[in-house]
CHARMM-style PDB file with segment names, atoms N, HN, CA, C and O in Angstrom:
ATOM      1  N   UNK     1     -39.096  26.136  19.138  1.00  0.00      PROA
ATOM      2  CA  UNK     1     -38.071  26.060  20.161  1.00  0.00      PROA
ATOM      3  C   UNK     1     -38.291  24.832  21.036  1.00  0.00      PROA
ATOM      4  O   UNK     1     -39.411  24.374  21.259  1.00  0.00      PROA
ATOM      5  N   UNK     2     -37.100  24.301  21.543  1.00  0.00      PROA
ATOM      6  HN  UNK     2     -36.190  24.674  21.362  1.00  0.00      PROA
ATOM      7  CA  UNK     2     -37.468  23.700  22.819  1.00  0.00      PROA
ATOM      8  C   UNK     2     -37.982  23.596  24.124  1.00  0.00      PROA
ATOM      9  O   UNK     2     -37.588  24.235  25.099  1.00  0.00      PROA
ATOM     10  N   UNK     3     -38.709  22.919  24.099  1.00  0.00      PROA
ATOM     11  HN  UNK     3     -39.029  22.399  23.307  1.00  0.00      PROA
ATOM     12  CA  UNK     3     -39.504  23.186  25.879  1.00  0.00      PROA
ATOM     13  C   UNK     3     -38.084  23.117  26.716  1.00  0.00      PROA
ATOM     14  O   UNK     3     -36.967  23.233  26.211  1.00  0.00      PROA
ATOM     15  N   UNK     4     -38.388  22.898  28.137  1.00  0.00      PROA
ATOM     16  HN  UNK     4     -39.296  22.804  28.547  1.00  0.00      PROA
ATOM     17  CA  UNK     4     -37.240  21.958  28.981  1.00  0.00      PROA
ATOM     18  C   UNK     4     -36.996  20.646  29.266  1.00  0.00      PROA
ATOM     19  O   UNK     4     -36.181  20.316  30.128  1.00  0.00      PROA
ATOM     20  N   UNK     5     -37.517  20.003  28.732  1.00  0.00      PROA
ATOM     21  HN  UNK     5     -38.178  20.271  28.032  1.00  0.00      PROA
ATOM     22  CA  UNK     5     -37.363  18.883  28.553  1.00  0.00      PROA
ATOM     23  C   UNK     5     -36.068  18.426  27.152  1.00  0.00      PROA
ATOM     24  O   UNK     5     -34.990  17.834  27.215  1.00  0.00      PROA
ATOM     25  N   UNK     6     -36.721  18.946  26.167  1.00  0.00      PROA
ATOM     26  HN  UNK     6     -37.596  19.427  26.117  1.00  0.00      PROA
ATOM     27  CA  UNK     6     -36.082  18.839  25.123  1.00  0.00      PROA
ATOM     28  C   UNK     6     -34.448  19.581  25.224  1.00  0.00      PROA
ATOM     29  O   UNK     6     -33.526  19.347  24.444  1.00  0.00      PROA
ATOM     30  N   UNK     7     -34.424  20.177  25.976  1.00  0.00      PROA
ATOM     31  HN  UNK     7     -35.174  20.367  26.610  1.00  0.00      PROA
ATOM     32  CA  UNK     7     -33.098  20.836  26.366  1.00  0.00      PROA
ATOM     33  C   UNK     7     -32.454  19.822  27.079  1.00  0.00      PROA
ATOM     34  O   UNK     7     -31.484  19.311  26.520  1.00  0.00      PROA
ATOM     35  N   UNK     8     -32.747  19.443  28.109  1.00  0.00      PROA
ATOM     36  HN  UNK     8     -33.535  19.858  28.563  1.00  0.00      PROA
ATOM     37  CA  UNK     8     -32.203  18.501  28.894  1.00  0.00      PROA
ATOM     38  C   UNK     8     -31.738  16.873  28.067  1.00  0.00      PROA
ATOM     39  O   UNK     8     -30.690  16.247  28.224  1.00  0.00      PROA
ATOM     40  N   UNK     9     -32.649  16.603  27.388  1.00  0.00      PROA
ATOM     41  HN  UNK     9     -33.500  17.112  27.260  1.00  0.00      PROA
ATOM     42  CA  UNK     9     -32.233  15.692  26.356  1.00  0.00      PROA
ATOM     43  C   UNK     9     -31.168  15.131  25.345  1.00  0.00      PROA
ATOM     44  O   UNK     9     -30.541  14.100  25.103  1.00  0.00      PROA
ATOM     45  N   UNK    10     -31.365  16.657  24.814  1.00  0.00      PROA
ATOM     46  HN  UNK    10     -31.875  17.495  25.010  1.00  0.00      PROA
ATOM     47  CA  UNK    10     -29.977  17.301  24.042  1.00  0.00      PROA
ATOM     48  C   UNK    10     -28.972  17.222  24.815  1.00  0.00      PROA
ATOM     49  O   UNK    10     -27.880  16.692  24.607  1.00  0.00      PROA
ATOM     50  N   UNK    11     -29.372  17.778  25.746  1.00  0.00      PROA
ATOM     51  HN  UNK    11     -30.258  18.208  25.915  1.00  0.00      PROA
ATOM     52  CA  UNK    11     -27.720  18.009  26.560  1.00  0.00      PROA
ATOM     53  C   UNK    11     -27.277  16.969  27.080  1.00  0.00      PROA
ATOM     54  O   UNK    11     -26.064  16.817  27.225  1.00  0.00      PROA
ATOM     55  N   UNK    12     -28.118  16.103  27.441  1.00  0.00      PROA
ATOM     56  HN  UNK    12     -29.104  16.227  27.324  1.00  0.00      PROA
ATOM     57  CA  UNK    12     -27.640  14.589  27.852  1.00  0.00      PROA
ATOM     58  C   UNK    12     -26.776  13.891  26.366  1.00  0.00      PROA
ATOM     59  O   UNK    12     -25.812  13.128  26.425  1.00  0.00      PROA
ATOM     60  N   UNK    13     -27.218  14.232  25.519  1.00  0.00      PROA
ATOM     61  HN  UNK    13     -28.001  14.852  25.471  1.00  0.00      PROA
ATOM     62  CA  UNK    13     -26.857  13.182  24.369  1.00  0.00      PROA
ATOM     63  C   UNK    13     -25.808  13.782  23.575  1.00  0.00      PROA
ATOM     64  O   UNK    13     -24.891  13.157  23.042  1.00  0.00      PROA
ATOM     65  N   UNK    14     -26.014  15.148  23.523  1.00  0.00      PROA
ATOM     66  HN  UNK    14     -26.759  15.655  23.956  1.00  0.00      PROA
ATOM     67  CA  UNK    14     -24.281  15.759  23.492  1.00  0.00      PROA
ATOM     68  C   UNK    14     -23.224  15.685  24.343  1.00  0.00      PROA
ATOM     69  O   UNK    14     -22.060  15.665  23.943  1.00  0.00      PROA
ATOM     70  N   UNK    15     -23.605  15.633  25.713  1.00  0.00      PROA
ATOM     71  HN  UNK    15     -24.551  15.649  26.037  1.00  0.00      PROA
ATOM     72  CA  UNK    15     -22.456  15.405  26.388  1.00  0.00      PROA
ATOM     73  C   UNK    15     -21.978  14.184  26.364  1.00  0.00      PROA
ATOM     74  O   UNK    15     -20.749  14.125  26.327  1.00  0.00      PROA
ATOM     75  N   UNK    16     -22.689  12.950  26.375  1.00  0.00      PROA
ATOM     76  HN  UNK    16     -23.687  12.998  26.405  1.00  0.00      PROA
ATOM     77  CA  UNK    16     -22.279  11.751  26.464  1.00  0.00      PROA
ATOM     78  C   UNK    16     -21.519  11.382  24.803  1.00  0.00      PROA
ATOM     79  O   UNK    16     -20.582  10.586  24.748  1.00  0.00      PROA
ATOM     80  N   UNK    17     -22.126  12.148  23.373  1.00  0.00      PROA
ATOM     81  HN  UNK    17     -22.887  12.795  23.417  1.00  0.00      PROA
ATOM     82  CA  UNK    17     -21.445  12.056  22.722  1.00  0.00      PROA
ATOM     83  C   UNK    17     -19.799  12.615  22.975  1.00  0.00      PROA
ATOM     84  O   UNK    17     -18.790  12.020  22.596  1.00  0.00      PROA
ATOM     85  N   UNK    18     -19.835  13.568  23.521  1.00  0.00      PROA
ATOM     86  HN  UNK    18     -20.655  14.051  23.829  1.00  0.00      PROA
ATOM     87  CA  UNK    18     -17.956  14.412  23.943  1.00  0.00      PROA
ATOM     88  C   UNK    18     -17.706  13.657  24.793  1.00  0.00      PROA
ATOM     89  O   UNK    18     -16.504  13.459  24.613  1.00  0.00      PROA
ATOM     90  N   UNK    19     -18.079  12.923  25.837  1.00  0.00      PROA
ATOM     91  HN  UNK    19     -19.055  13.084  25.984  1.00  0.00      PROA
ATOM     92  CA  UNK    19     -17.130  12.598  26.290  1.00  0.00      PROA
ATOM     93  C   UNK    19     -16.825  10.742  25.344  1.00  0.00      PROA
ATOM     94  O   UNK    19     -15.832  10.056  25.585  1.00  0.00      PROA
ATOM     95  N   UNK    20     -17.644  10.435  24.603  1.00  0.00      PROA
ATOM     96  HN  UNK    20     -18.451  10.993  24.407  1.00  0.00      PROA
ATOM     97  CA  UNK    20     -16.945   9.547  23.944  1.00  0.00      PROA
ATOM     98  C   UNK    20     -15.898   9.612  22.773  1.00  0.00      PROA
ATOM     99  O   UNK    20     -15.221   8.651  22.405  1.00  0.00      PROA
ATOM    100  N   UNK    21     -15.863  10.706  22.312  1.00  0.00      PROA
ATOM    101  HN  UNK    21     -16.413  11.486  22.611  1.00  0.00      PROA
ATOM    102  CA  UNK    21     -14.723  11.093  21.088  1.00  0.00      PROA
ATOM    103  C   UNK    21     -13.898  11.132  21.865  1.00  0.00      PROA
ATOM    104  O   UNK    21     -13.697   9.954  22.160  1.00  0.00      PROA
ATOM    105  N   UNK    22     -13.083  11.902  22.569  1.00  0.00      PROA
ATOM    106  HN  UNK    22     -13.245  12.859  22.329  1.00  0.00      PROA
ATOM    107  CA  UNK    22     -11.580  11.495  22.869  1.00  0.00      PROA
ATOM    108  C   UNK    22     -10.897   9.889  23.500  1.00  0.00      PROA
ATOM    109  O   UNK    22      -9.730   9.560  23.713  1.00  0.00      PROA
ATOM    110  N   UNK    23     -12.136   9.166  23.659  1.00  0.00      PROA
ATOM    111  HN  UNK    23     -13.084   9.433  23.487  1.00  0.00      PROA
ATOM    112  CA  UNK    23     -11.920   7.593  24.013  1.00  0.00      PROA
ATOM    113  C   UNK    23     -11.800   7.199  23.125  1.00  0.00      PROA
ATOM    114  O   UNK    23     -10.676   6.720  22.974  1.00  0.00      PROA
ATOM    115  N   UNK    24     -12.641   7.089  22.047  1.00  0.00      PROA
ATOM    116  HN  UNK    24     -13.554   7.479  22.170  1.00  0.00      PROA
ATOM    117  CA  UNK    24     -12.481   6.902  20.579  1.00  0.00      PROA
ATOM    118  C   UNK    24     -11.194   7.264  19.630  1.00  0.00      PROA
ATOM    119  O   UNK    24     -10.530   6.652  18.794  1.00  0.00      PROA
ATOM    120  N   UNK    25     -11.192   8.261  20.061  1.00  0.00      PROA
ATOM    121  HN  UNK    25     -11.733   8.758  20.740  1.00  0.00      PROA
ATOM    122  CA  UNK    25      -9.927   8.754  19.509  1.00  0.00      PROA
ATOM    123  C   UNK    25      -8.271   8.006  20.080  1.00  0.00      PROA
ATOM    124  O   UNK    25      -7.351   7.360  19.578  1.00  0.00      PROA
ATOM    125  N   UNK    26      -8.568   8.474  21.157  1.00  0.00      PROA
ATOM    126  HN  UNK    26      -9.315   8.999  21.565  1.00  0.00      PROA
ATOM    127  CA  UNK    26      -7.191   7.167  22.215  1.00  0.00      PROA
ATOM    128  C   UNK    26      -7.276   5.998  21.449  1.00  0.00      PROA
ATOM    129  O   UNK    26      -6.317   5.690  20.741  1.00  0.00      PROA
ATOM    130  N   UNK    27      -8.183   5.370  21.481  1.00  0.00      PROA
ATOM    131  HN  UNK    27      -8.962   5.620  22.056  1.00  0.00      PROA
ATOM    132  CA  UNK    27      -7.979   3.895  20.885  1.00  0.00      PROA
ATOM    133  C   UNK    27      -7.669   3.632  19.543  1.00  0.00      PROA
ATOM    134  O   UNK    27      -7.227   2.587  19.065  1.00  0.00      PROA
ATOM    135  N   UNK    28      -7.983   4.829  18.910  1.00  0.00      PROA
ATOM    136  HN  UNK    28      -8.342   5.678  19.298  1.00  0.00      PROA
ATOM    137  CA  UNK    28      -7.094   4.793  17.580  1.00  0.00      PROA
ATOM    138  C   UNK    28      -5.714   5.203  17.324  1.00  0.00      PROA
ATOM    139  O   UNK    28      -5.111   4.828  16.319  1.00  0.00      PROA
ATOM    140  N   UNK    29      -5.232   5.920  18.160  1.00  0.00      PROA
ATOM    141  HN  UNK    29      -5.722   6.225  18.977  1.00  0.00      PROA
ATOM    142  CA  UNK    29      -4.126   6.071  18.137  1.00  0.00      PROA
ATOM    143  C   UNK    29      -3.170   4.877  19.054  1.00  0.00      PROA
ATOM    144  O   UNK    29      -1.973   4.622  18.919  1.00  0.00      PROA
ATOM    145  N   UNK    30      -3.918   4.423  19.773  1.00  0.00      PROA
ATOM    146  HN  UNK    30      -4.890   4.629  19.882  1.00  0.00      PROA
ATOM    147  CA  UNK    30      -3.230   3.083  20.280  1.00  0.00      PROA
ATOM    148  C   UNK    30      -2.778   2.149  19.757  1.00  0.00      PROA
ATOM    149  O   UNK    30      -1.771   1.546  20.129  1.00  0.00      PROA
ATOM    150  N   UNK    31      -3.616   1.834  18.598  1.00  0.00      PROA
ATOM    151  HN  UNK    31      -4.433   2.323  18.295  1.00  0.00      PROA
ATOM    152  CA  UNK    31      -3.827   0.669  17.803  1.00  0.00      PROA
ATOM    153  C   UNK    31      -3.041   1.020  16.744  1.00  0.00      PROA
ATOM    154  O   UNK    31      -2.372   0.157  16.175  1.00  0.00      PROA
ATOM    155  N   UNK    32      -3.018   2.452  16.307  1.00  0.00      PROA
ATOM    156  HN  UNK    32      -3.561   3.153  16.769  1.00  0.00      PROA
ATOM    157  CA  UNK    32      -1.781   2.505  15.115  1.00  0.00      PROA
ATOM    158  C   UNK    32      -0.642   2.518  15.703  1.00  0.00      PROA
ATOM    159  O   UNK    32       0.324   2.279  14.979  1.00  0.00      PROA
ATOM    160  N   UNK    33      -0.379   2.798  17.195  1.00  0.00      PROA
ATOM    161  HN  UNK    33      -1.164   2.992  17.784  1.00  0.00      PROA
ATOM    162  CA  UNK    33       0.826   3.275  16.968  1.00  0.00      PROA
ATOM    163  C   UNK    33       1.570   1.388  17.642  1.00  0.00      PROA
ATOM    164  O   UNK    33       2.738   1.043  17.820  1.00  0.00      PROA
ATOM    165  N   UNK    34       0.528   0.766  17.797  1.00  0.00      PROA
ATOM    166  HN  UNK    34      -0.421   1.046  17.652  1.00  0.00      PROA
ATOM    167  CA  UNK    34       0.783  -0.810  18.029  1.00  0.00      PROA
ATOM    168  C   UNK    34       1.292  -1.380  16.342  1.00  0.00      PROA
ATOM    169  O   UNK    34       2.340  -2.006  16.499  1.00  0.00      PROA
ATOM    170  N   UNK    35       1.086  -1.369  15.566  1.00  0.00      PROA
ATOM    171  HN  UNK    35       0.234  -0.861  15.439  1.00  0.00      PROA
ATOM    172  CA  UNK    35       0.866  -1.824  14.345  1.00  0.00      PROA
ATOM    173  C   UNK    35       1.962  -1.445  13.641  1.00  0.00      PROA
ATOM    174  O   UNK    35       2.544  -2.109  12.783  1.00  0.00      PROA
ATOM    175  N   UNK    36       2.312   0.000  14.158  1.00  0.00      PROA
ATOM    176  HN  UNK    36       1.840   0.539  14.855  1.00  0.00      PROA
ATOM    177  CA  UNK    36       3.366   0.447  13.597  1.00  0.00      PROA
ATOM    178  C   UNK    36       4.820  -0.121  14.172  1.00  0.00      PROA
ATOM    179  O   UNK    36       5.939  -0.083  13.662  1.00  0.00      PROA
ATOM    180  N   UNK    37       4.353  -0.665  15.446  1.00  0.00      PROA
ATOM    181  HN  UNK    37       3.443  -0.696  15.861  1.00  0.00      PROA
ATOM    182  CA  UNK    37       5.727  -0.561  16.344  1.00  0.00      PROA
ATOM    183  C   UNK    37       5.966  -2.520  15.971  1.00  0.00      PROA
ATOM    184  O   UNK    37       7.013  -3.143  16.152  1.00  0.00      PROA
ATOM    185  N   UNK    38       5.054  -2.911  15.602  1.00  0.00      PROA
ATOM    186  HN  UNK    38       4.204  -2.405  15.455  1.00  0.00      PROA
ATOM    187  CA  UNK    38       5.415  -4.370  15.211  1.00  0.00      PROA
ATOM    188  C   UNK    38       5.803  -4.298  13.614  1.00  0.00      PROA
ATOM    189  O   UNK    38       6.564  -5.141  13.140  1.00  0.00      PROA
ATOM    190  N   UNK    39       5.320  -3.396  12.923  1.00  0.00      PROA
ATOM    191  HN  UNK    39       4.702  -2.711  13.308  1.00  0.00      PROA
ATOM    192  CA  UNK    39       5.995  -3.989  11.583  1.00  0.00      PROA
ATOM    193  C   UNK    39       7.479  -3.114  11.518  1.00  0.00      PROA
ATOM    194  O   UNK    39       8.077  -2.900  10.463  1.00  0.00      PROA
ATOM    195  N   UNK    40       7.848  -2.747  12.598  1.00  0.00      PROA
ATOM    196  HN  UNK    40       7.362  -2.920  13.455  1.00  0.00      PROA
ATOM    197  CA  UNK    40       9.532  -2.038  12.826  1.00  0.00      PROA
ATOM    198  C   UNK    40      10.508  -2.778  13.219  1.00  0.00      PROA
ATOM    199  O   UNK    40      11.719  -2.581  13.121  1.00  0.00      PROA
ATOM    200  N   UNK    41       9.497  -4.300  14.015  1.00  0.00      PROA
ATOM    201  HN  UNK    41       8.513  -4.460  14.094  1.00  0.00      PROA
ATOM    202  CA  UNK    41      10.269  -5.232  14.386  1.00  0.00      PROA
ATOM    203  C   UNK    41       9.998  -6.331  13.633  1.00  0.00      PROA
ATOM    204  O   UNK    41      10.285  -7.457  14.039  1.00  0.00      PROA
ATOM    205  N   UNK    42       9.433  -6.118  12.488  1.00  0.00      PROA
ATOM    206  HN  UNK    42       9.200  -5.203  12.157  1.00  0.00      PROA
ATOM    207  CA  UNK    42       9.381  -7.082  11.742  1.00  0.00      PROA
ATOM    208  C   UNK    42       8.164  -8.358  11.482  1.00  0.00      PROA
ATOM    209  O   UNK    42       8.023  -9.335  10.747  1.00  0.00      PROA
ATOM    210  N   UNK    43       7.350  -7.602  12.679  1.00  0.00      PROA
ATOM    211  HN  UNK    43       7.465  -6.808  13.277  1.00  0.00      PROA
ATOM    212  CA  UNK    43       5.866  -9.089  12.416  1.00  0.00      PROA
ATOM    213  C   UNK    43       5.220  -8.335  11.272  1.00  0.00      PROA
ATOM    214  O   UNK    43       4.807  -7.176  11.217  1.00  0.00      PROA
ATOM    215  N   UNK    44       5.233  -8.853  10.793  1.00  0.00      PROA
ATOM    216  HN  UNK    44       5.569  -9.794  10.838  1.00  0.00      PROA
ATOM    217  CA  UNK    44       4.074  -8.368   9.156  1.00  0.00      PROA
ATOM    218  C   UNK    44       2.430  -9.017   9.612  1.00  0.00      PROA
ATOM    219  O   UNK    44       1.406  -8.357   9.436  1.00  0.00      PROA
ATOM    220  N   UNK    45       2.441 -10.233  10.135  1.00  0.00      PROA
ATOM    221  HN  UNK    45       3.273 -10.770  10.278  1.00  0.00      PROA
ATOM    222  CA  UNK    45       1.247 -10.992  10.304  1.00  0.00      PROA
ATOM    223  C   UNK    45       0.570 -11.221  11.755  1.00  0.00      PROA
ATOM    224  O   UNK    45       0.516 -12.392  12.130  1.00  0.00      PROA
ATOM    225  N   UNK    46       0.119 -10.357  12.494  1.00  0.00      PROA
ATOM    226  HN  UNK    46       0.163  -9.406  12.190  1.00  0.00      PROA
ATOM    227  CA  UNK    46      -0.714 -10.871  14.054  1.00  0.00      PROA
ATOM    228  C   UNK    46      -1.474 -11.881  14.167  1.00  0.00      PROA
ATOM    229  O   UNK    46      -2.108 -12.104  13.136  1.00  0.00      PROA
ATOM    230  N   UNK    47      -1.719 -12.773  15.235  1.00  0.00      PROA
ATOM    231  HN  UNK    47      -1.204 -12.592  16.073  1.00  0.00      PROA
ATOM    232  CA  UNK    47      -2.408 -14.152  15.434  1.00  0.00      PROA
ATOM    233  C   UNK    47      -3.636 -13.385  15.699  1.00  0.00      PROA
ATOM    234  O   UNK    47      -3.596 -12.263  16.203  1.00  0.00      PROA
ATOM    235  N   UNK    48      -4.739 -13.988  15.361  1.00  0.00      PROA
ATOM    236  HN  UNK    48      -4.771 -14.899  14.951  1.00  0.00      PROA
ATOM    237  CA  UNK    48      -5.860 -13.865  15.756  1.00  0.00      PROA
ATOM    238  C   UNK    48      -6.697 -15.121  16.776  1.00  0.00      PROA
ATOM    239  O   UNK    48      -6.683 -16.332  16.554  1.00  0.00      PROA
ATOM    240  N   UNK    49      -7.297 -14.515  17.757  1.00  0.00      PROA
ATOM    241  HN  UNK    49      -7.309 -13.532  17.938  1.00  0.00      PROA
ATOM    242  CA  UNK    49      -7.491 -15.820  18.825  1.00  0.00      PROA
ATOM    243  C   UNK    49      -8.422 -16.953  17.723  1.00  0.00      PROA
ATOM    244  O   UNK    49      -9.075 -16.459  16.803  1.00  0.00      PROA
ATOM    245  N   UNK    50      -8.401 -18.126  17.885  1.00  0.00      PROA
ATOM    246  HN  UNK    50      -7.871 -18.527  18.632  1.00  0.00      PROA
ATOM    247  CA  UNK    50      -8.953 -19.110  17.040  1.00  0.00      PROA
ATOM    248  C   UNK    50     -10.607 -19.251  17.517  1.00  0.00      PROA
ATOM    249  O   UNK    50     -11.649 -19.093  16.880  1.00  0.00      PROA
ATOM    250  N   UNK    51     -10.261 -19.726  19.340  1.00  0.00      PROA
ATOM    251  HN  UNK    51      -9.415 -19.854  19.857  1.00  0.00      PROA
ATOM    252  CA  UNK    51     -11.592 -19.937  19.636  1.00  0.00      PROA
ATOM    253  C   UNK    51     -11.457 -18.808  21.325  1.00  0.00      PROA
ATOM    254  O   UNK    51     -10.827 -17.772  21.535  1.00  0.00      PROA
ATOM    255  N   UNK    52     -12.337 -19.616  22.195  1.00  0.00      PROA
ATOM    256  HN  UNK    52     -12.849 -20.458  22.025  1.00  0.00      PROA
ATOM    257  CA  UNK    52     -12.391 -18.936  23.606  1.00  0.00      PROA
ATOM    258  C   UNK    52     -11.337 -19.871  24.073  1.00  0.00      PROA
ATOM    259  O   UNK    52     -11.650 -20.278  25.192  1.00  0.00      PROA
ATOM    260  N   UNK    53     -10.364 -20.306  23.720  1.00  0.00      PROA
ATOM    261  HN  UNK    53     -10.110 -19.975  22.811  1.00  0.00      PROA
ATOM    262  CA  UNK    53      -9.912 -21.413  24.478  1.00  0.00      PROA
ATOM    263  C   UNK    53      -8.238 -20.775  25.134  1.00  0.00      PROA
ATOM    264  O   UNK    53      -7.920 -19.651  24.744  1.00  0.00      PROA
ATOM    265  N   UNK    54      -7.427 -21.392  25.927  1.00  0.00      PROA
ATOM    266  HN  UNK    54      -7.685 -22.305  26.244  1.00  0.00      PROA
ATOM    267  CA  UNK    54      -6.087 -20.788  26.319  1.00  0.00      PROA
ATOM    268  C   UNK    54      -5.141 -21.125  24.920  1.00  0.00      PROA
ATOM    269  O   UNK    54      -5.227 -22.240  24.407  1.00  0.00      PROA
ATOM    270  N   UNK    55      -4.411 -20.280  24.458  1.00  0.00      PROA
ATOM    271  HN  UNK    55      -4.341 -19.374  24.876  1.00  0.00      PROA
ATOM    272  CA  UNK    55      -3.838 -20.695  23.010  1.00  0.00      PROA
ATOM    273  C   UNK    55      -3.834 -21.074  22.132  1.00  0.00      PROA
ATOM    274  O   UNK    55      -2.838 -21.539  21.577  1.00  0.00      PROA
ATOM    275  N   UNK    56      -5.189 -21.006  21.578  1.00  0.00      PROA
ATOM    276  HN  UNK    56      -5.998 -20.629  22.028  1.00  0.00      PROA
ATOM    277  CA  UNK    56      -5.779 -21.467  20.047  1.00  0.00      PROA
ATOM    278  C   UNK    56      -5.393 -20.126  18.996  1.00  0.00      PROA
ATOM    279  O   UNK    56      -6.104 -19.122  19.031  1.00  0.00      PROA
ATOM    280  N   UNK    57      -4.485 -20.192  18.287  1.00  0.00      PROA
ATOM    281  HN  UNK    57      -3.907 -21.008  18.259  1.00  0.00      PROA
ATOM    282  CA  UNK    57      -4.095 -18.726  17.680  1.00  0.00      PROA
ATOM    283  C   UNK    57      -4.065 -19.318  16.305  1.00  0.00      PROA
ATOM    284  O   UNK    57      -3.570 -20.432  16.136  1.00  0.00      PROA
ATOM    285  N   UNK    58      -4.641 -18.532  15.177  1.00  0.00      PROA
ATOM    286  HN  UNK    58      -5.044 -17.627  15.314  1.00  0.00      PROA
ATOM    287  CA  UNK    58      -4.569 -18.793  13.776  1.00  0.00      PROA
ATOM    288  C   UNK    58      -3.359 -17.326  13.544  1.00  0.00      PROA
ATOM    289  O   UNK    58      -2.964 -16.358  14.194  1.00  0.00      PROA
ATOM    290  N   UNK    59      -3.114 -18.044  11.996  1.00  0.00      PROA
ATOM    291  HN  UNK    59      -3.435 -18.830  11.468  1.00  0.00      PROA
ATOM    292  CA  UNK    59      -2.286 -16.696  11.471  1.00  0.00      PROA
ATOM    293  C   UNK    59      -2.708 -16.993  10.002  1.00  0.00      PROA
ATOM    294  O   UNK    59      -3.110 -18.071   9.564  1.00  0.00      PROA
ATOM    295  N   UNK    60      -2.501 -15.566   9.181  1.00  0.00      PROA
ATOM    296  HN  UNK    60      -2.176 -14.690   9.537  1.00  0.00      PROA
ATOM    297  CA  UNK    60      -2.686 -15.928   8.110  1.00  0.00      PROA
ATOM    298  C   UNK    60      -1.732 -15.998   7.002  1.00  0.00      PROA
ATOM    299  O   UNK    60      -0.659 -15.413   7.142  1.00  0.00      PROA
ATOM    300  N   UNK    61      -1.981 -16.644   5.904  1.00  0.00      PROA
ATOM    301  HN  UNK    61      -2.853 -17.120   5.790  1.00  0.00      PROA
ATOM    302  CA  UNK    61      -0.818 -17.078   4.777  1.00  0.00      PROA
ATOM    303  C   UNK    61      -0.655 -15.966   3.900  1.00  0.00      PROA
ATOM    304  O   UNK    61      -1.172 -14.858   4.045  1.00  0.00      PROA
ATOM    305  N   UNK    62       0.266 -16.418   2.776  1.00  0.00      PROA
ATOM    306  HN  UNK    62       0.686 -17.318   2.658  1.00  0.00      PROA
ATOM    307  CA  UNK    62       0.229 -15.532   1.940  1.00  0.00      PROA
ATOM    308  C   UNK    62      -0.722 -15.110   0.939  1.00  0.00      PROA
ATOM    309  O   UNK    62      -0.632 -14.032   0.353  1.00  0.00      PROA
ATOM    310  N   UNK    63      -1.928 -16.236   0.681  1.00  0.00      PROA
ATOM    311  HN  UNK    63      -2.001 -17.113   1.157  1.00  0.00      PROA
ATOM    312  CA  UNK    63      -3.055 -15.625  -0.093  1.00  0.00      PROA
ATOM    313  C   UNK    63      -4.223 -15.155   0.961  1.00  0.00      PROA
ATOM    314  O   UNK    63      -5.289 -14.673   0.579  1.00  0.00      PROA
ATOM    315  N   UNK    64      -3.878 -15.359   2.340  1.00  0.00      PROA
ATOM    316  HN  UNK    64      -3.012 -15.750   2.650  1.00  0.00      PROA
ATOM    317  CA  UNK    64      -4.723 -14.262   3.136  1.00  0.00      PROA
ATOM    318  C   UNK    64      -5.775 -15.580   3.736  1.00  0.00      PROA
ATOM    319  O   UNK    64      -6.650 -15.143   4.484  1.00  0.00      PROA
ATOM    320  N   UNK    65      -5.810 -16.801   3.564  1.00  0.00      PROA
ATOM    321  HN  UNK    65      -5.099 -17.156   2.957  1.00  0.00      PROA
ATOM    322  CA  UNK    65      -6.586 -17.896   4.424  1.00  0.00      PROA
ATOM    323  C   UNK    65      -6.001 -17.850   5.923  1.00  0.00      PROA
ATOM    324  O   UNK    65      -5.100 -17.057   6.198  1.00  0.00      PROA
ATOM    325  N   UNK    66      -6.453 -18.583   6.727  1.00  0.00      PROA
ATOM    326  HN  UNK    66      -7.185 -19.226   6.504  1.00  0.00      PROA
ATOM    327  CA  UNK    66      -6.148 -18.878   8.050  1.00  0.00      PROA
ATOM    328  C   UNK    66      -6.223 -19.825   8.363  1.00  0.00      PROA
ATOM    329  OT1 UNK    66      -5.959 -20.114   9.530  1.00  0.00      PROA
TER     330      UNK     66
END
């Protein structure tokens, strides 16, 4: 069995696991329902930032380079 220590441990590392699944979860449903709502309007292809810089955006082609 566990001492009290080992209880307290656990319980630290389960809770901090729950409360990260439903954040986890949000952000996946964010991101699909982003993805979905652009290929309805027609972007098939998102820019990806190039560098750290203000408007350096690549996109990619049809064999998938950038």
């Amino acid at each position: 069995m566990l001492d009290e220590w080992g209880v307290l441990v656990v319980t630290i590392l389960f809770g901090c696991l729950s409360r990260l699944g439903p954040w986890t979860g949000l952000y996946g449903v964010i991101r699909a329902r982003r993805k979905r709502r652009l290929y309805r309007y027609g972007v098939m292809a998102t820019a990806t930032r190039a560098a750290m810089l203000r408007g350096g955006y690549v996109y990619p082609d049809v064999s998938g380079t950038y």
